[in-house]
py3Dmol code that shows the C-alpha trace and the ligand (Angstrom):
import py3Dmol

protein = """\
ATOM      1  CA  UNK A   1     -14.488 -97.950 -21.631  1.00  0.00           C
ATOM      2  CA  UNK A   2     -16.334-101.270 -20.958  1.00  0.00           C
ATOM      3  CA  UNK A   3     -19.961-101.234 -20.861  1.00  0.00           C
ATOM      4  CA  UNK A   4     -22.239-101.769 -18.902  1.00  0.00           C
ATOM      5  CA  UNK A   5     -23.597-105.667 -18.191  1.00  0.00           C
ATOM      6  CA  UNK A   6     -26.821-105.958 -17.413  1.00  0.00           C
ATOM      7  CA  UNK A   7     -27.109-108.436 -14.021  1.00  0.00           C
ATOM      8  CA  UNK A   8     -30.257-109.520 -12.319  1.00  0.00           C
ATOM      9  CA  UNK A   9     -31.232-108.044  -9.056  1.00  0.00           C
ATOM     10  CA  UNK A  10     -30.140-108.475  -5.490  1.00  0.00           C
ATOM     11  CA  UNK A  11     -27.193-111.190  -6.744  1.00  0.00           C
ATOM     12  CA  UNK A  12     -23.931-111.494  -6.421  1.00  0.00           C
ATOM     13  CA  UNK A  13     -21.740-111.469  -9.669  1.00  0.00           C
ATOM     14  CA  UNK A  14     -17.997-112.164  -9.914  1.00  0.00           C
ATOM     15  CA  UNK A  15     -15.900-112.069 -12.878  1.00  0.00           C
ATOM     16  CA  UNK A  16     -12.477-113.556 -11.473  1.00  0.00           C
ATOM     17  CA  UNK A  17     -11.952-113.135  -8.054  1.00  0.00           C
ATOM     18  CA  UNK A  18     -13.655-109.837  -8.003  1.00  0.00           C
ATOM     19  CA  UNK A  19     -17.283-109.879  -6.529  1.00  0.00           C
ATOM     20  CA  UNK A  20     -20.319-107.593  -6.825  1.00  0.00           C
ATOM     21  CA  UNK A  21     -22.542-107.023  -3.927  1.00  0.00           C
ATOM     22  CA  UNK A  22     -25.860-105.285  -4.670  1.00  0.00           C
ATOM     23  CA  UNK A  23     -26.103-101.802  -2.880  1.00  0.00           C
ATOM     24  CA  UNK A  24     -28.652 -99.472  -2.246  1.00  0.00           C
ATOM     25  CA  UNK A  25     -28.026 -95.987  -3.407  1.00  0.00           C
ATOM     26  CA  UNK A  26     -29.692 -92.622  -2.595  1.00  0.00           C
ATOM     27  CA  UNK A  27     -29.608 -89.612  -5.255  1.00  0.00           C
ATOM     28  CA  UNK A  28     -30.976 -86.418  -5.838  1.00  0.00           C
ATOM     29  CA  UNK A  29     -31.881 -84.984  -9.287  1.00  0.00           C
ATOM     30  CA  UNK A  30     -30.183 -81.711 -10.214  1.00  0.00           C
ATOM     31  CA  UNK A  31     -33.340 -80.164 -11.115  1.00  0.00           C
ATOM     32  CA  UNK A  32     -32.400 -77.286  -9.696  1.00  0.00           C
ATOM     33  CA  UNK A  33     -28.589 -77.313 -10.161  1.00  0.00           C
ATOM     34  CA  UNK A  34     -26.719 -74.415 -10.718  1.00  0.00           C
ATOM     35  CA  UNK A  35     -23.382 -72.737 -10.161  1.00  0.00           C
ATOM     36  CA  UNK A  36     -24.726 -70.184  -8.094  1.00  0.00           C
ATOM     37  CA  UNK A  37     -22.137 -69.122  -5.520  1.00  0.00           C
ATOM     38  CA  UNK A  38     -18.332 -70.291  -5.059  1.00  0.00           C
ATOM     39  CA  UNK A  39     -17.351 -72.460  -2.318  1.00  0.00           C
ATOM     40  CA  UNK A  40     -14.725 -74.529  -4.099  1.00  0.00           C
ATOM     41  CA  UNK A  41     -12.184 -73.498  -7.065  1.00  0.00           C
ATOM     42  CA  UNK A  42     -14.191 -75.498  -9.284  1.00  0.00           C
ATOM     43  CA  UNK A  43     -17.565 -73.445  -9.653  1.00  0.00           C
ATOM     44  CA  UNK A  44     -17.215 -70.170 -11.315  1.00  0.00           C
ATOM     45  CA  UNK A  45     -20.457 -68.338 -11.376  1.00  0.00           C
ATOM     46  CA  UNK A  46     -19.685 -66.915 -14.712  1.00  0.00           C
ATOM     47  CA  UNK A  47     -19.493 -69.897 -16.697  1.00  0.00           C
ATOM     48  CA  UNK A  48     -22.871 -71.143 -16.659  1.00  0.00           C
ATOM     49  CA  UNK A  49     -24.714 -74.540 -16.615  1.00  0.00           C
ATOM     50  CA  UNK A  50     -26.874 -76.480 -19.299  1.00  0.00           C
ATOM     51  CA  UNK A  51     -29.834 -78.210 -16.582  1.00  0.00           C
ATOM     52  CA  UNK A  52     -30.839 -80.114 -19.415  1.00  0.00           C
ATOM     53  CA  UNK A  53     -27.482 -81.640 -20.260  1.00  0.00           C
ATOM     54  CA  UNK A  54     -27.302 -81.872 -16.311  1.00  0.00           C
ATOM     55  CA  UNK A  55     -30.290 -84.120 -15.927  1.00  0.00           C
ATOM     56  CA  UNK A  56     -29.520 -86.161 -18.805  1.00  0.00           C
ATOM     57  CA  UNK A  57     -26.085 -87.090 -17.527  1.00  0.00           C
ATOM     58  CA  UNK A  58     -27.389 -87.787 -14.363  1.00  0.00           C
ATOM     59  CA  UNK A  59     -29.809 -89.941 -15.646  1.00  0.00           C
ATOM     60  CA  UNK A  60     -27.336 -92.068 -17.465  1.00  0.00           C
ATOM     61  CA  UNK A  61     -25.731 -91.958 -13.717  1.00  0.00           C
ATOM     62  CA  UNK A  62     -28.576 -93.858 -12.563  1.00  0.00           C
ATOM     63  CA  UNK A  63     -29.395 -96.120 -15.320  1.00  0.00           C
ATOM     64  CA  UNK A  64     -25.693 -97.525 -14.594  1.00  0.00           C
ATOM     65  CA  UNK A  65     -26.545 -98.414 -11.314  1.00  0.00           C
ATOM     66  CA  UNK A  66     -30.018 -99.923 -12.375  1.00  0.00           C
ATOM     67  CA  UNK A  67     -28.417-102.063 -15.162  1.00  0.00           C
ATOM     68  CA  UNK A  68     -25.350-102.948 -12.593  1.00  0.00           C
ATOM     69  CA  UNK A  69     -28.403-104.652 -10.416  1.00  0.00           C
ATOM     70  CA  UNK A  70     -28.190-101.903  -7.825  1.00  0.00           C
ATOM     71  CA  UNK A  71     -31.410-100.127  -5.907  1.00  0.00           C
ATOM     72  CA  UNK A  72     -31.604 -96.545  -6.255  1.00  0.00           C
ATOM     73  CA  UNK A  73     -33.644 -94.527  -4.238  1.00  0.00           C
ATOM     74  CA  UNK A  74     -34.082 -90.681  -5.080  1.00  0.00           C
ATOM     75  CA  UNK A  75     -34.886 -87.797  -2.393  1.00  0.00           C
ATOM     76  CA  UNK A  76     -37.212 -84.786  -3.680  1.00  0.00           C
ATOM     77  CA  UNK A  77     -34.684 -81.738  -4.492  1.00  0.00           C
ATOM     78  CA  UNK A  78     -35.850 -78.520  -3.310  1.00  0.00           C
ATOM     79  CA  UNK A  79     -35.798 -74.881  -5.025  1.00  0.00           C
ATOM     80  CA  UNK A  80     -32.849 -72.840  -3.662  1.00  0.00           C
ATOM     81  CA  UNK A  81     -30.321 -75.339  -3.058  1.00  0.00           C
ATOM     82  CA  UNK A  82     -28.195 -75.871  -6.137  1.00  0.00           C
ATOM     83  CA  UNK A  83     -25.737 -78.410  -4.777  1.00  0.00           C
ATOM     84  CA  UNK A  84     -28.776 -80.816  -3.133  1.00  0.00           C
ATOM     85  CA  UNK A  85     -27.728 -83.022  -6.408  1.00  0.00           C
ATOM     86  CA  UNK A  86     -24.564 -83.738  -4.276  1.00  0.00           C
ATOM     87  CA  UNK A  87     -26.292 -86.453  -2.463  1.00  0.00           C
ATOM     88  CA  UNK A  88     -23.235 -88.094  -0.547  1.00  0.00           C
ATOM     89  CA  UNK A  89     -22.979 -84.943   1.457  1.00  0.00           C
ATOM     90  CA  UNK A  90     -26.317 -85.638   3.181  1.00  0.00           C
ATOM     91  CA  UNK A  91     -25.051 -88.146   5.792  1.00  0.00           C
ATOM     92  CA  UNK A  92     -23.437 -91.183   6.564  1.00  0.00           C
ATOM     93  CA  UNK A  93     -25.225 -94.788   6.763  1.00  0.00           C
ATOM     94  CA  UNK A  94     -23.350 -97.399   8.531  1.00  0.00           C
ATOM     95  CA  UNK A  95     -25.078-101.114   9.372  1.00  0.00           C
ATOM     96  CA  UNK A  96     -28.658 -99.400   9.256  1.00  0.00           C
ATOM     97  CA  UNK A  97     -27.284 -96.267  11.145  1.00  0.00           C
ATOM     98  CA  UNK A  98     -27.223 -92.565  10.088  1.00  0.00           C
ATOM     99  CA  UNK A  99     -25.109 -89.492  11.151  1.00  0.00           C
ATOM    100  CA  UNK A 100     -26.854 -86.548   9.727  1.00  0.00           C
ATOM    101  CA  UNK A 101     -24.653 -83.962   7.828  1.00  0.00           C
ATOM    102  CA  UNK A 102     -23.858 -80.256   9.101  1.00  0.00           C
ATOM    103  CA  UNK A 103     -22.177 -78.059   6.259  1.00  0.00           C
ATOM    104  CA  UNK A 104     -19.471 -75.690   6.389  1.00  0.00           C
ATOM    105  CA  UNK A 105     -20.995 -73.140   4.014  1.00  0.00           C
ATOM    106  CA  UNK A 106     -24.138 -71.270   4.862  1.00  0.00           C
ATOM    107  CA  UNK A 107     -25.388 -71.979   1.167  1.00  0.00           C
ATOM    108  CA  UNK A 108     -25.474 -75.455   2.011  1.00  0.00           C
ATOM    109  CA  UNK A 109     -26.528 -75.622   5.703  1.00  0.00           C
ATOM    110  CA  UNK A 110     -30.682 -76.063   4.903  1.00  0.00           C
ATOM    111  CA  UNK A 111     -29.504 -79.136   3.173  1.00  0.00           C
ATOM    112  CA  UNK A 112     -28.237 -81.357   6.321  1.00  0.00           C
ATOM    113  CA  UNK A 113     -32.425 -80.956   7.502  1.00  0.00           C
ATOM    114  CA  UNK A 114     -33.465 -81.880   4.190  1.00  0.00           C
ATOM    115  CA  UNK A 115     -31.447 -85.254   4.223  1.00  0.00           C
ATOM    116  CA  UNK A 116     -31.661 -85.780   7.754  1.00  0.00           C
ATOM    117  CA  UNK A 117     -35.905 -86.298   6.701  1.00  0.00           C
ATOM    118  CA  UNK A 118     -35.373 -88.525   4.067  1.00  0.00           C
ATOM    119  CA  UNK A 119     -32.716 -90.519   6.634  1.00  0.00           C
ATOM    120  CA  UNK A 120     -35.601 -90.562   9.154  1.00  0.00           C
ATOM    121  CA  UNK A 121     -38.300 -91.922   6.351  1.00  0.00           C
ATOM    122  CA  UNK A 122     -36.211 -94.474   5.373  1.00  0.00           C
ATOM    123  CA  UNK A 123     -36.792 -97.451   7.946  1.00  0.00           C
ATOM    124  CA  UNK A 124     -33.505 -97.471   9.375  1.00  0.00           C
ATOM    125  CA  UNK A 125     -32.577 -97.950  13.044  1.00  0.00           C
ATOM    126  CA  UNK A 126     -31.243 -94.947  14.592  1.00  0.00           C
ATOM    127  CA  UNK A 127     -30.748 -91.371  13.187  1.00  0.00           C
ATOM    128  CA  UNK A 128     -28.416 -89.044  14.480  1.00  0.00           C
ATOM    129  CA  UNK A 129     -28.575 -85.556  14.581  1.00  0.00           C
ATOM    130  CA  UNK A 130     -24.850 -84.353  13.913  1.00  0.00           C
ATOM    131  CA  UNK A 131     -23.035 -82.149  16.690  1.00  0.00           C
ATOM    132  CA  UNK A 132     -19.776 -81.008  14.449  1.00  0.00           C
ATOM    133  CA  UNK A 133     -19.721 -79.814  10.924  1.00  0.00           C
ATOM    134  CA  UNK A 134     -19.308 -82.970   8.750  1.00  0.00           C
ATOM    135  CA  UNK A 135     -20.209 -83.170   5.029  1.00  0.00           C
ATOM    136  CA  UNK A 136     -21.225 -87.019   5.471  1.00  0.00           C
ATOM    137  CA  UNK A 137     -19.684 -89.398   3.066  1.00  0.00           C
ATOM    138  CA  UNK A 138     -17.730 -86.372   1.164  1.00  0.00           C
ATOM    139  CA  UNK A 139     -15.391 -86.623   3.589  1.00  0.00           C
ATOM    140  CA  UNK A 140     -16.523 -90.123   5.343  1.00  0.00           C
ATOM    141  CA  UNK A 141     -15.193 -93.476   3.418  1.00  0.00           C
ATOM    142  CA  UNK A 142     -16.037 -96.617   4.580  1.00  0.00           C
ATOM    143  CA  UNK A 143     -13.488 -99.190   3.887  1.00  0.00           C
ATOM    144  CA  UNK A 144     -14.701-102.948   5.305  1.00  0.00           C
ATOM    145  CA  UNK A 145     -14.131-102.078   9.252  1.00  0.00           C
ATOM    146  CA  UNK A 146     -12.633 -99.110   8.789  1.00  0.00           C
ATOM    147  CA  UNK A 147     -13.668 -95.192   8.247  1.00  0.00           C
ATOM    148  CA  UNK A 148     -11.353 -92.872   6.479  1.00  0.00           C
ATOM    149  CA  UNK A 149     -12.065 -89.302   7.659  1.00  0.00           C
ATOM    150  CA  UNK A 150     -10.921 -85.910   5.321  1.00  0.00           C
ATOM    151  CA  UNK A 151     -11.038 -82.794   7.178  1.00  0.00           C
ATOM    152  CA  UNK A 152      -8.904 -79.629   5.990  1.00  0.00           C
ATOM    153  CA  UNK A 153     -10.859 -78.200   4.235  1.00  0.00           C
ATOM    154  CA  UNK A 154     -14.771 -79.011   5.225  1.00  0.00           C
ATOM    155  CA  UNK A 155     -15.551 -81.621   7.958  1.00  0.00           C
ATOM    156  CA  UNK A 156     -14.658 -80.926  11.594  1.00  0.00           C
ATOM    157  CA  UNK A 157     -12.510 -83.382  13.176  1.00  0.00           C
ATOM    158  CA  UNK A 158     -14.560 -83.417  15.706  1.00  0.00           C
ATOM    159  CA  UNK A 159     -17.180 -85.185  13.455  1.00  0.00           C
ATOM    160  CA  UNK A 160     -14.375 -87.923  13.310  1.00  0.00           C
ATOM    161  CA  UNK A 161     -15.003 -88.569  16.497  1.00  0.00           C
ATOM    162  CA  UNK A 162     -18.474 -88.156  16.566  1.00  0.00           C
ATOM    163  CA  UNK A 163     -18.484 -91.183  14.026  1.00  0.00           C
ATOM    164  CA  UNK A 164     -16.188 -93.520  16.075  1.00  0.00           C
ATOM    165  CA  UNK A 165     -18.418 -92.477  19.439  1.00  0.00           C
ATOM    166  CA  UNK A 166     -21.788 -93.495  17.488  1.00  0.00           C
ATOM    167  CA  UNK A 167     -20.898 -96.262  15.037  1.00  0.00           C
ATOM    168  CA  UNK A 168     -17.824 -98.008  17.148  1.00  0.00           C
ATOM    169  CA  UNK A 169     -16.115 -98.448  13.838  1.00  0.00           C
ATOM    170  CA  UNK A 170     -12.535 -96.836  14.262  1.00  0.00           C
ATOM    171  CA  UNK A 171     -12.264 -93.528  12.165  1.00  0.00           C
ATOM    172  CA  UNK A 172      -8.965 -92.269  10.581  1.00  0.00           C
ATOM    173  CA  UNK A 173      -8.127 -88.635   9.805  1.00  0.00           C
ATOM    174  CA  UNK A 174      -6.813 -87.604   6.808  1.00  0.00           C
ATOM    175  CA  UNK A 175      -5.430 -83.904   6.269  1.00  0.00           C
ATOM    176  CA  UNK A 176      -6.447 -82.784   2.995  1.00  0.00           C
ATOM    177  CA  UNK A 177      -4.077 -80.020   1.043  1.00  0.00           C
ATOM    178  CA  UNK A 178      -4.815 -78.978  -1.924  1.00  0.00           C
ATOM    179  CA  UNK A 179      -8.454 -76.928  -2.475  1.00  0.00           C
ATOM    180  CA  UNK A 180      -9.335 -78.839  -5.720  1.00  0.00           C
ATOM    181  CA  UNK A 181      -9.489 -81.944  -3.846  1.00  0.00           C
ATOM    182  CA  UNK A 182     -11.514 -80.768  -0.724  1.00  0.00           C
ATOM    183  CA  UNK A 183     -13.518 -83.411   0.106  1.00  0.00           C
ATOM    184  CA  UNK A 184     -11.782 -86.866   0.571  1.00  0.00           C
ATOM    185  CA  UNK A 185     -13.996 -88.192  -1.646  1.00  0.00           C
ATOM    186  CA  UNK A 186     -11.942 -86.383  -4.537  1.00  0.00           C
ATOM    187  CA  UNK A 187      -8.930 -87.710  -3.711  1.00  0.00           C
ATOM    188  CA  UNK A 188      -9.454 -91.331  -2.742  1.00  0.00           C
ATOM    189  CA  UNK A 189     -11.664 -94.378  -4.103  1.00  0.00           C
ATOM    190  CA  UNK A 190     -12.950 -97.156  -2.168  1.00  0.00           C
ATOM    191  CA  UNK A 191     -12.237-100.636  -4.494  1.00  0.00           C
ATOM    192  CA  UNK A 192     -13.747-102.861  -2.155  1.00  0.00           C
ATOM    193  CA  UNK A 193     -13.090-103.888   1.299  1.00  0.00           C
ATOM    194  CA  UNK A 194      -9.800-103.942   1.472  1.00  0.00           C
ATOM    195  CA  UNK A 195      -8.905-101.587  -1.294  1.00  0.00           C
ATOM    196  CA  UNK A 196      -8.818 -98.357  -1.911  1.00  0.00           C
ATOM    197  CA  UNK A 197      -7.013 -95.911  -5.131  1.00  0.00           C
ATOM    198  CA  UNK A 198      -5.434 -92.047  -4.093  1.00  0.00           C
ATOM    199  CA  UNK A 199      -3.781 -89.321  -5.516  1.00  0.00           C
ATOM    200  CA  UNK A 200      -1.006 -88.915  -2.821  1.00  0.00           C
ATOM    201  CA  UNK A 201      -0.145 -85.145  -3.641  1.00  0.00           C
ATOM    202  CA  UNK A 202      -4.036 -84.216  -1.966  1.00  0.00           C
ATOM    203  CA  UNK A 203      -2.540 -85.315   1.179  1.00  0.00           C
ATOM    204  CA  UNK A 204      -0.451 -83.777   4.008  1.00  0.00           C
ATOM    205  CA  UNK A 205       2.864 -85.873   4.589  1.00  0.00           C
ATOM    206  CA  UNK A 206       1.721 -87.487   7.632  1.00  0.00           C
ATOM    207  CA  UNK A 207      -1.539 -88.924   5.972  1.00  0.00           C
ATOM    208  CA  UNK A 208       0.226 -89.748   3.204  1.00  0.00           C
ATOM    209  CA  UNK A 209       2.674 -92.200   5.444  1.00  0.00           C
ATOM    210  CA  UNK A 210      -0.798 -93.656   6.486  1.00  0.00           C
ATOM    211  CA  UNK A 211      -2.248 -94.313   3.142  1.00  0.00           C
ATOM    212  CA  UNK A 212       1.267 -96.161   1.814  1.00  0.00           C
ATOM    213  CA  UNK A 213       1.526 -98.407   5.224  1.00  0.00           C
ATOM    214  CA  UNK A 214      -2.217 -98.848   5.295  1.00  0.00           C
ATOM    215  CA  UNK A 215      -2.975 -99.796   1.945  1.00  0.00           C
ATOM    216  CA  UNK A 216       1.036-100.520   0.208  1.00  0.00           C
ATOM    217  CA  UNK A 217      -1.111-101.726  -2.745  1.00  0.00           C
ATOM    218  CA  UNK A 218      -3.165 -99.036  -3.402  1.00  0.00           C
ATOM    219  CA  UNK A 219      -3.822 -97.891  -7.017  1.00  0.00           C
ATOM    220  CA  UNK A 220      -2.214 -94.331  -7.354  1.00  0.00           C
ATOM    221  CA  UNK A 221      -3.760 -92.079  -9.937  1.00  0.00           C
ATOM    222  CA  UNK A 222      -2.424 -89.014 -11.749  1.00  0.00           C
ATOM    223  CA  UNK A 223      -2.520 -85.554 -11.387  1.00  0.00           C
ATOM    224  CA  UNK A 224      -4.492 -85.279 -15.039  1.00  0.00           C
ATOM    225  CA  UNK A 225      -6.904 -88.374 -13.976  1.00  0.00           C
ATOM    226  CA  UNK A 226      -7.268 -86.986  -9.904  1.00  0.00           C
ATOM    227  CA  UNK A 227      -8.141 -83.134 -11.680  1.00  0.00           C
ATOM    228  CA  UNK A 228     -11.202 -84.849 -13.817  1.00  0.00           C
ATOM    229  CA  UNK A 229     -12.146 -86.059 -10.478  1.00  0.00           C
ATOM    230  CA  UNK A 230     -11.328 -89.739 -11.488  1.00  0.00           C
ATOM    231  CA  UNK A 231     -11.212 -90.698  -8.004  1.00  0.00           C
ATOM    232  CA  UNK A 232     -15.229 -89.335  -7.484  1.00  0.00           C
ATOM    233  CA  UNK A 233     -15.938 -93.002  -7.800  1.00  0.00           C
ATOM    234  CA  UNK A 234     -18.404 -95.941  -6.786  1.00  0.00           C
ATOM    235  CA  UNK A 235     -17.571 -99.179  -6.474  1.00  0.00           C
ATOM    236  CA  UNK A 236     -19.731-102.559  -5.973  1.00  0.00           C
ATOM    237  CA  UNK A 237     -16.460-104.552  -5.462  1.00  0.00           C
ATOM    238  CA  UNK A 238     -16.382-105.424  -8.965  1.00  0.00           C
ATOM    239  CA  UNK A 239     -17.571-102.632 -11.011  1.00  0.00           C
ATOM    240  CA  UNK A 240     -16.242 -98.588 -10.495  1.00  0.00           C
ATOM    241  CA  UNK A 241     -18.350 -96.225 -11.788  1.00  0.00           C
ATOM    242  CA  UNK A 242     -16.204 -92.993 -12.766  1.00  0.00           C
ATOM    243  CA  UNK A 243     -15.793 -90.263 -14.524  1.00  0.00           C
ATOM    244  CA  UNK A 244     -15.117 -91.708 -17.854  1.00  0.00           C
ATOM    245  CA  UNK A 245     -12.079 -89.110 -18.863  1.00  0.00           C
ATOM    246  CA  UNK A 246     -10.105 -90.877 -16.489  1.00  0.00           C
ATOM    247  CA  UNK A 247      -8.681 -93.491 -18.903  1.00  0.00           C
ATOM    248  CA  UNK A 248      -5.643 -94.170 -17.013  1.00  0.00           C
ATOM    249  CA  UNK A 249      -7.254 -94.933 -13.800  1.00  0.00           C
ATOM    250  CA  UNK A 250      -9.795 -96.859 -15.713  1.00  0.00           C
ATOM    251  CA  UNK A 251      -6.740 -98.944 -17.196  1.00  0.00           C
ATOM    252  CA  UNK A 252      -5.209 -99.665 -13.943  1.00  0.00           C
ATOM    253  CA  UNK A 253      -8.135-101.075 -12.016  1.00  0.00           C
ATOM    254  CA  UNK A 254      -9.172-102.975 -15.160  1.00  0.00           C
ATOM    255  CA  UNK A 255      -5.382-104.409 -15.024  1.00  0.00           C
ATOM    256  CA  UNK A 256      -6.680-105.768 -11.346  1.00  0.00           C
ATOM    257  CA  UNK A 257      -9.474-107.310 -12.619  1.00  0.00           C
ATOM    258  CA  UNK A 258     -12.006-104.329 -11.991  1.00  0.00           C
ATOM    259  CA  UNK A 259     -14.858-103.447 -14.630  1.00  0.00           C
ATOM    260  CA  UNK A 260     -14.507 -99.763 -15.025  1.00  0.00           C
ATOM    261  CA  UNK A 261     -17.789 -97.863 -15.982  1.00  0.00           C
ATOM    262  CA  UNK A 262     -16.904 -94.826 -17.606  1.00  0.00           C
ATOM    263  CA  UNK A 263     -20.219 -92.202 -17.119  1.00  0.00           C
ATOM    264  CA  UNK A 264     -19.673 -88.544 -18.464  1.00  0.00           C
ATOM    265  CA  UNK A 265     -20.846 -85.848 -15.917  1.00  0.00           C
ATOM    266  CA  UNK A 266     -19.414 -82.534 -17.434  1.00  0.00           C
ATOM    267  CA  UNK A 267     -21.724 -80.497 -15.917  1.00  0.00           C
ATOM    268  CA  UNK A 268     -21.662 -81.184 -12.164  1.00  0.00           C
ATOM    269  CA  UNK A 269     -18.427 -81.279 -12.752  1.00  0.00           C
ATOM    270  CA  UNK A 270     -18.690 -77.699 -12.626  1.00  0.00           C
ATOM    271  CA  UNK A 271     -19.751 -77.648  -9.029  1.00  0.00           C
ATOM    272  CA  UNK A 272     -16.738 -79.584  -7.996  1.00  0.00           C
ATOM    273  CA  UNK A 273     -18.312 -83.010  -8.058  1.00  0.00           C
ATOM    274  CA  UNK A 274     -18.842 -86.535 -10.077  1.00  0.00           C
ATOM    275  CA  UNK A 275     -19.816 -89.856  -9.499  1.00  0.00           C
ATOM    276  CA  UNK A 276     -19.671 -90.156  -6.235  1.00  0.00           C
ATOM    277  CA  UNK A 277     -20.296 -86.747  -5.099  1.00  0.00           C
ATOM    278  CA  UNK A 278     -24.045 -87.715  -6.437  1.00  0.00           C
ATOM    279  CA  UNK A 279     -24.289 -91.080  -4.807  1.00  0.00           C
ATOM    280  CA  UNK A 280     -25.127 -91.816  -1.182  1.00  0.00           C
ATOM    281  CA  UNK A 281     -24.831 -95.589   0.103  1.00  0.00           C
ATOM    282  CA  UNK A 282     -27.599 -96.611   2.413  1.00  0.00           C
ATOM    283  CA  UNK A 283     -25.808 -99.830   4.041  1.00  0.00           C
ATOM    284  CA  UNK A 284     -27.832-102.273   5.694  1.00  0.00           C
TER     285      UNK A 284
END
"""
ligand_1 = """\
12
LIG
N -20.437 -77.676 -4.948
C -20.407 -78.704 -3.954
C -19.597 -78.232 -2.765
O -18.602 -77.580 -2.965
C -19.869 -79.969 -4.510
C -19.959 -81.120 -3.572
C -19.322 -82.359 -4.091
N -19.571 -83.442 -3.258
C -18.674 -84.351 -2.854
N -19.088 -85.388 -2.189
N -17.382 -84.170 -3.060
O -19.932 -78.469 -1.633
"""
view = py3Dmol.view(width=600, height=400)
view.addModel(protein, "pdb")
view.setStyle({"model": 0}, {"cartoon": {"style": "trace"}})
view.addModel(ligand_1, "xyz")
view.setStyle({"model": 1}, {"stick": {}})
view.zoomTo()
view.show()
């Protein structure tokens, strides 16, 4: 896996025709993570999680991200809510606007208040309460002018078009399949703008069509690389941030002139989520 380069702050880099634009990030630390209940076949209660190893992979998480030249913010996690590490379920933030999140699963409803505070302290235009169950950018992907919408599984697709209603971006809906990939943001990558990577077998026919007329180019991943949650990924245009056992994934976007950032996060991995799972993008 390539490491990390170091880039100053707030500037674009480009290594070909590839360019990095500096982001602003919101996380959570998992200083209360646990596998405590079981809302997705990932998370068996019996196995057990090391906090310590936890925190210490997250950490690395968010050292990337410093050394990349990105801002990361973090929100306070609270006692009781294991998953609150799971930051881009909290909302969605579109041009300096934010759709609050509403969970499926009781276990994780007291967190859509908790993030819709931190939304609300955070200088931003508007904040939205939410109306339909939507897991924010779990199942929300914003591709340049465009937002790709999972439901199946978790978000309402009402909440789809909630998010076209408030933001006046056009919203697509996706029908997830398979449980292991229940958010959309386990089963498809934003690249950059125009450019996305998928594991087509997460996705009903129909969507499927979509994806391969909407993006013919799209880099496809594999079963074994989509089931370490390769695709739990965040991209600055340039460099993609995933899990690093995904080394065919990370082979592919390097072949398009991506700089793959392999991070190891074994133990949320447990709960069902990676990389992007723990990443929320505050967008100007
Ligand atoms: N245990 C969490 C859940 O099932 C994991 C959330 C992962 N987050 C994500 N954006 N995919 O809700």
């Amino acid at each position: 896996m390539t490491a990390v380069l170091p880039v100053s702050r707030a500037t674009e880099s480009a290594v070909g025709e590839r360019v990095a634009r500096p982001r602003r990030y919101l996380m959570c630390p998992p200083e209360h993570f646990a596998v405590s209940y079981a809302i997705n076949p990932w998370m068996d209660v019996t196995l057990g999680v090391d906090r310590t190893l936890a925190m210490r992979q997250w950490e690395t998480l968010r050292a990337t991200y410093l050394a990349l030249g990105h801002e990361v913010e973090l929100i306070t996690p609270q006692p009781g809510l294991p998953d609150m590490v799971f930051a881009a379920n909290g909302g969605l933030v579109v041009e300096g606007r934010a759709l609050g999140a509403r969970f499926t699963h009781a276990e994780r409803r007291p967190e859509g208040p908790a993030y819709l505070a931190w939304l609300t302290g955070a200088g931003l235009k508007d904040v939205a309460e939410p109306v339909h169950v939507n897991e924010g950018e779990g199942d929300f992907l914003v591709v340049g002018d465009l937002v790709l919408a999972g439901t199946g599984f978790r978000t309402d697709p009402g909440a789809h078009h909630e998010v076209q209603e408030l933001f006046g971006i056009p919203v697509l809906s996706l029908q997830l399949v398979d449980p292991r990939f229940y958010h959309l943001d386990t089963a498809l990558a934003v690249l950059d703008d125009t450019d996305v990577a998928y594991y087509p077998e997460a996705f009903s026919p129909g969507s499927l069509a979509v994806l391969q007329r909407l993006f013919p180019e799209a880099v496809l991943a594999n079963e074994q690389d989509a089931t370490v949650l390769g695709l739990n990924a965040v991209s600055d245009g340039l460099n993609v941030v995933l899990p690093s056992a995904a080394t065919d994934l990370a082979d592919q976007l390097r072949a398009r002139g991506y700089n793959p950032v392999g991070v190891d996060l074994s133990e949320l991995l447990k709960a069902g989520g990676s990389v992007k799972c723990a990443t929320m993008e505050i967008r100007a």
